[in-house]
N, C-alpha and C positions, 0 to 999 in steps of 0.2 A: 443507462444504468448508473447509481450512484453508490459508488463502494463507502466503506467503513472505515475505523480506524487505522488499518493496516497503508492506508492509501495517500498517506503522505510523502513529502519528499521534499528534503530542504531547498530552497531556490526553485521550487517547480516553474514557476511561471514566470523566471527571468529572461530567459530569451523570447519566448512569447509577447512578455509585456511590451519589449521594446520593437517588438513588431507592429502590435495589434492595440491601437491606441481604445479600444473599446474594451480590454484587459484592462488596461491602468486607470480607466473609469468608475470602472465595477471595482475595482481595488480602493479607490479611491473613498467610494460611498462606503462600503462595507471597513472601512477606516474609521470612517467617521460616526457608523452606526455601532460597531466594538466599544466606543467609547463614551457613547450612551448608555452601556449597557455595564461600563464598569471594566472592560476587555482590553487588553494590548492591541494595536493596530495590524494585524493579519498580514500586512503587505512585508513585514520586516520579516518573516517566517516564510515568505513565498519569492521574493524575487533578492534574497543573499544564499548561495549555494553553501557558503561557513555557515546558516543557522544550525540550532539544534538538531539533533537525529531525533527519532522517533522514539527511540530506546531513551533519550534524557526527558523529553517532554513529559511521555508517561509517566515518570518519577517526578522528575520537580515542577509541571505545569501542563497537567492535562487541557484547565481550561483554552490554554493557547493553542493546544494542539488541534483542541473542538472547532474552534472560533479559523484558524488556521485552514482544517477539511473544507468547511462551509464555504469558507470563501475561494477556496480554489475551485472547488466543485461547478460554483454559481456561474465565476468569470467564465470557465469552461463553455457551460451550456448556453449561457449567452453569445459567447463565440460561433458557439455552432450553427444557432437557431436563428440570432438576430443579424452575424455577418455573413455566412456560408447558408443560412436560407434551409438545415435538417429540419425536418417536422417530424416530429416523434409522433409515432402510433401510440405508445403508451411509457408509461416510465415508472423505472425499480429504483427501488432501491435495498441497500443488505446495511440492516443493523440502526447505527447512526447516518446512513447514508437515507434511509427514507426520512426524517429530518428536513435534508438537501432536498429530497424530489415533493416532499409537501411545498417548499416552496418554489422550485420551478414551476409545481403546476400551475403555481397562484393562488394559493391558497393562503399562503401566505406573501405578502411583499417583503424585501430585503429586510427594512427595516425589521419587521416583525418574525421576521425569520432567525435575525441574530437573537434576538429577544429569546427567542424558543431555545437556541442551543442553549444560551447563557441560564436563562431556565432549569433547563437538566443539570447543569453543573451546580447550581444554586439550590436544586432540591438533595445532593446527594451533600453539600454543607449542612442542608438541614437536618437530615434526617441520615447520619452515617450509618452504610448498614454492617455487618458482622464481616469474618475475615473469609475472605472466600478469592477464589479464580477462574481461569478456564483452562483446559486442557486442549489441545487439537489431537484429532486417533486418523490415521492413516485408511480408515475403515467409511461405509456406508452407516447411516444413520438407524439403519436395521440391526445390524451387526453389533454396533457399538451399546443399540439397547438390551442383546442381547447377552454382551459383558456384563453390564449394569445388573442385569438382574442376576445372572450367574455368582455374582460376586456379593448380591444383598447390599450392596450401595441406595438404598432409596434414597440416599440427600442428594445425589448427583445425578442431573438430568439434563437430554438436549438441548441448547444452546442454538448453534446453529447446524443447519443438512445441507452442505456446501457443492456436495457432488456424489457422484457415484461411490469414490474414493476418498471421503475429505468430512469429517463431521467432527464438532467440537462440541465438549458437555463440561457442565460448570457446577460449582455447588461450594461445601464448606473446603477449606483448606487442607485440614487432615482428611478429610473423607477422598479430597481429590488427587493426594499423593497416592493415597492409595489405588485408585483407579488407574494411574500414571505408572507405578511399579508395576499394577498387575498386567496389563495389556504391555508392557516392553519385556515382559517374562515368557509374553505369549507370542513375543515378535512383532506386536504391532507398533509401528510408528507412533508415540506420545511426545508430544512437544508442551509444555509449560506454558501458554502466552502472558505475554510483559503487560497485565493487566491488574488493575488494584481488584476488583471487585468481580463476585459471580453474576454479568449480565446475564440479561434471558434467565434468571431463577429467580423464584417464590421468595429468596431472601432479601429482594428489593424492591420490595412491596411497600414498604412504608417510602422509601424513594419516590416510586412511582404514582402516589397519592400525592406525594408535593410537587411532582411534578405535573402531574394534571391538573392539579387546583390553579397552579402558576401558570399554564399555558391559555386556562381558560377566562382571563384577563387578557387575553393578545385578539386583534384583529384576524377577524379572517375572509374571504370572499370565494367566490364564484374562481374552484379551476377553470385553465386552458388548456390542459392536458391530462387526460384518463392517466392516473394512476395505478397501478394492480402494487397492495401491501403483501410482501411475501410474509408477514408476520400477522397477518389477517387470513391470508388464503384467500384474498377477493379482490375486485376492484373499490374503490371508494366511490360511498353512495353519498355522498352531501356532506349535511355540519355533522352528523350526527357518525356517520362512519370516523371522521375527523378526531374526534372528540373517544372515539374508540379504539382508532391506533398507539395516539398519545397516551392513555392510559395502558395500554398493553405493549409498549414500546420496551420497555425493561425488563417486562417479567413472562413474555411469551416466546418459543424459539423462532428465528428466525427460519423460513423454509424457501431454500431457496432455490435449490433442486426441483421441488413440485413447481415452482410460482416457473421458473424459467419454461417448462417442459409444458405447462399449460399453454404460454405464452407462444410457445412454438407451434402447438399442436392448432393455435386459433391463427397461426400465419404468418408469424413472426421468424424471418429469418434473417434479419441483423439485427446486430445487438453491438450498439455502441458504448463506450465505459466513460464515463464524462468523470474525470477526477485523472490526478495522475499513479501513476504505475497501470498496469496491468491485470490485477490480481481477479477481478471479476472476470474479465473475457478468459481466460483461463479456466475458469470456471466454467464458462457456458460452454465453451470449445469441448470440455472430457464433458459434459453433461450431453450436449447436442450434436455429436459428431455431423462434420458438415455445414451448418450454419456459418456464415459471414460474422463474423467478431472485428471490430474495430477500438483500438486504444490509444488516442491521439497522444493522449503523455505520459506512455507507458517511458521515456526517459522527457528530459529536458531538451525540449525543440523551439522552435521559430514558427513564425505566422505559417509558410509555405510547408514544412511539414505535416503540420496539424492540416490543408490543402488536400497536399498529396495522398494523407491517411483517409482522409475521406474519398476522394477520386480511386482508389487502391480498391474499396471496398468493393467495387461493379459497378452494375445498372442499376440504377431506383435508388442509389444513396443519396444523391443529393436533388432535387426541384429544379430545374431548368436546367440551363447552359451554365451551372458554376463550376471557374474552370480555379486550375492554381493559380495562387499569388503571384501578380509579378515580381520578377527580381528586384533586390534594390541597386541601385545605381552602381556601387561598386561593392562586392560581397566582403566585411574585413575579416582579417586573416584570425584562422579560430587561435584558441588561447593550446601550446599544449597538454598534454591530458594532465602530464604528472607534476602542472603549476595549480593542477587543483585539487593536488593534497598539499591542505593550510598548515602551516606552523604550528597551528593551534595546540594546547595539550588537553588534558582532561581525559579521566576516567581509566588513566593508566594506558590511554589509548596509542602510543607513542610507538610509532614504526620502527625504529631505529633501535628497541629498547633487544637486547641480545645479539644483534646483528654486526658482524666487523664492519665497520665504513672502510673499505680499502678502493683498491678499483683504480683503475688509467685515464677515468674521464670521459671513456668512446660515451657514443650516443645511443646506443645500443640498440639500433634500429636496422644492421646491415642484414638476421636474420641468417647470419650464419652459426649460429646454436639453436636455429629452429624454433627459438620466438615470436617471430613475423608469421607462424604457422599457426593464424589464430584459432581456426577449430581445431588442430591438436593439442593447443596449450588448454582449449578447453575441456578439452577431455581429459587431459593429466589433471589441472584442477578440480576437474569432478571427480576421480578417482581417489587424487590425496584428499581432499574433503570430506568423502564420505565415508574413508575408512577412518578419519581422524572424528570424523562426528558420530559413525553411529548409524548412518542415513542409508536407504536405500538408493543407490547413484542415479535411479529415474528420476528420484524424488530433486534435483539437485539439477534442472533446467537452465540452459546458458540464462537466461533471463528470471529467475527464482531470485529474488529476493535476500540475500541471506539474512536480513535481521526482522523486514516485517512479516517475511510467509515463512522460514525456517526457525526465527528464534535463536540467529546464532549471537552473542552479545558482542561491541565492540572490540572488547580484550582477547575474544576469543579471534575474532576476525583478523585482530592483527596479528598474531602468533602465528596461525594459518598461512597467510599470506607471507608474510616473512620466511617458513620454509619453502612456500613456492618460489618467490623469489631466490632461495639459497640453491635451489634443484635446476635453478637454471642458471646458476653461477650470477644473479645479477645483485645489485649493491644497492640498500634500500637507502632514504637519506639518512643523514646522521643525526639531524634536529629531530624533537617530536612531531608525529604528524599522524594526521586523521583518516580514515577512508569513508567518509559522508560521502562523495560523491559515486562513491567504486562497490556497491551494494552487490553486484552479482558475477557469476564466472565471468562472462560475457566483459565485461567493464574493466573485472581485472585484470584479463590475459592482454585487453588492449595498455594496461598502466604496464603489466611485464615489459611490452616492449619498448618506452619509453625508457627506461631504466639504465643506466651503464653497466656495462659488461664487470666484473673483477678480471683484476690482473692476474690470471692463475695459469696460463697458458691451458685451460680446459677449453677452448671455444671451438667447438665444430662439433661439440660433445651430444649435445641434445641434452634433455631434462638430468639430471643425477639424482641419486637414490641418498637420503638425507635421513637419517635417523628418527624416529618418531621420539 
């Protein structure tokens, strides 16, 4: 499976690279082919954990983010297929991730693969289309047409059918505030996404002609692997299916609830995410209850993780006897958590910024304020988060995302966190500083415990109650 925009992650493939010399390969070429094509070198976005978030790309350099995807996606699937020996039954992809899976099939090669994203970005300079976005509804794709109509919104329409629970519709900008007020009046879950434009709608039509006319100047050949287009509804039958996705790439929803459940019903029961985070297996998981889901860089790992996630999955995951990575000779000592919030500042994002820097120094790891209690700390964080956001606390998975599957912004992230830290007495730094690495409950509760105690003689207190 080849996920979408949401599926980035600064430095994804830093540990990996330095494992798996057939990563820094494919990074290498897909360097050299960005910059054919006019692109930034992809590898700078992928193996520096300080790059960009997700959240500044969007705004000041989609293209890189594009360019970025592809290439983590690719290194991925090459990993899997050409060093660990996975043979895909068939391969997805959701959104700008089928993209990615035209060229794993082979249908396109690297080179002409970058070509094609840089393409898409090169048809929406030409052809800008009107102000539009997406919204995500906490609803089924039934339900949510259901508002639609109720409300006489006809400029606003499905986008994509992500799950049972999970569908996003897009359209003009006023039309889609309006959709967004009226289903959080009605209780449902509406989130905003950090997107310039209404994908998947009729209003990027003129887009989506320059970008077919520009794609159909690129090479293409004979896949190696069945594709099924969830924005098709079928498998791909030749040039000519080809030449039909890329045209309806922009302006048709993506379905990816029916394409998975097809998928399963013909036999399919793993489903691996070749990109990193998690955010598709998640997906198939509430869709397919049951099914084997694998997400090798649902965080940032090493060769022998990425192994072990395969081995994890059962029997019939992997062709022959491929076992884990051997160790390296001597393992080095990891960096700890809280040296990798950078100095950095920007976007207001500054930890320190309200907080007393006071505190005695300790290490804050001895776990007698019930810090070192990482599933309890992650439940207090799920519970102050979701009454400080809005959010249903299901919605709010130690492993959820907060800024590419929630929508929570930087500035808000830090604020958050900041009183979680204050709720456990602990002392955030004083300099300015980032949470790019620290995106979910799960992440943070383990940065709490790194943290120093304050001097306030509260310790053995457990969480405290902090003023909203």
């Amino acid at each position: 499976m080849f996920p979408g925009q949401g599926a980035y992650l600064p430095g994804a493939l830093a540990p990996l690279a330095e494992d798996e010399p057939l990563v820094r390969e494919t990074l290498r070429v897909l360097d050299r082919a960005a910059g054919r094509v006019g692109r930034s070198a992809p590898s700078r976005l992928l193996l520096d954990e300080d790059a960009p978030s997700l959240a500044e790309l969007v705004v000041t350099s989609p293209a890189d983010l594009h360019v970025a995807l592809f290439a983590a996606e690719m290194a991925l699937f090459r990993l899997l297929t050409e060093r660990h020996g996975l043979r895909p039954t068939v391969l997805i992809g959701h959104s700008f991730g089928e993209l990615v899976a035209l060229t794993a099939a082979g249908v396109y090669g690297l080179d002409d693969g970058m070509a094609l994203v840089a393409a898409r970005d090169d048809a929406f300079a030409e052809c800008p289309p009107g102000e539009g976005g997406m919204v995500a509804l906490a609803v089924s794709a039934s339900r949510a047409a259901g508002l639609l109509t109720g409300l006489g919104e006809w400029e606003v329409t499905l986008a994509a059918d992500n799950g049972p629970r999970q569908c996003v519709v897009s359209g003009p900008a006023a039309s889609l505030e309006r959709v967004r007020a009226a289903a959080e009046t009605l209780g449902i879950g509406a989130t905003r996404l950090r997107v310039p434009y209404a994908f998947h709608h009729r209003m990027l039509a003129g887009v989506a002609d320059a970008f077919a006319r520009r794609a159909a100047g690129l090479r293409t050949g004979q896949p190696r692997h069945v594709l099924h287009s969830a924005i098709l509804g079928r498998r791909l039958d030749g040039p000519d299916g080809v030449a039909d996705l890329v045209a309806a790439h922009l302006v048709r929803p993506t379905r990816f609830t029916g394409a998975v459940r097809r998928l399963h019903a013909d036999g399919v029961d793993l489903f691996v995410e070749c990109g990193p985070r998690g955010v598709l297996s998640d997906l198939v998981a509430a869709t397919v209850p049951g099914v084997r889901v694998v997400a090798p860089l649902r965080r940032r790992v090493g060769g022998r993780a990425v192994a072990d996630a395969l081995a994890g999955a059962g029997p019939g995951a992997l062709p022959g006897a491929v076992v884990s990575l051997p160790p390296p000779e001597s393992d080095p000592a990891p960096l700890p958590r809280a040296s990798r919030v950078d100095g950095g500042g920007g976007s207001g994002s500054g930890l320190g910024a309200g907080v007393e820097a006071g505190g005695d120094g300790g290490d804050g790891g001895d776990g007698e304020d019930g810090v070192d209690d990482r599933e309890a700390v992650v439940e207090t964080l799920r519970s102050l988060y979701a009454t400080a956001l809005g959010y249903p606390p299901e919605v709010l998975t130690e492993d959820a995302d907060l800024e590419a599957d929630l929508g929570v912004d930087s500035i808000k992230q830090t604020e958050l966190f900041a009183r979680a830290a204050a709720r456990y007495g602990r002392v955030l730094p004083a300099e300015g500083s980032r949470l790019t690495s620290y995106t979910t409950l799960d992440a943070l509760a383990g940065l709490l415990a790194t943290l120093p105690a304050q001097n306030t003689g509260a310790r053995g207190a457990g969480p405290r109650e902090v003023p909203a």
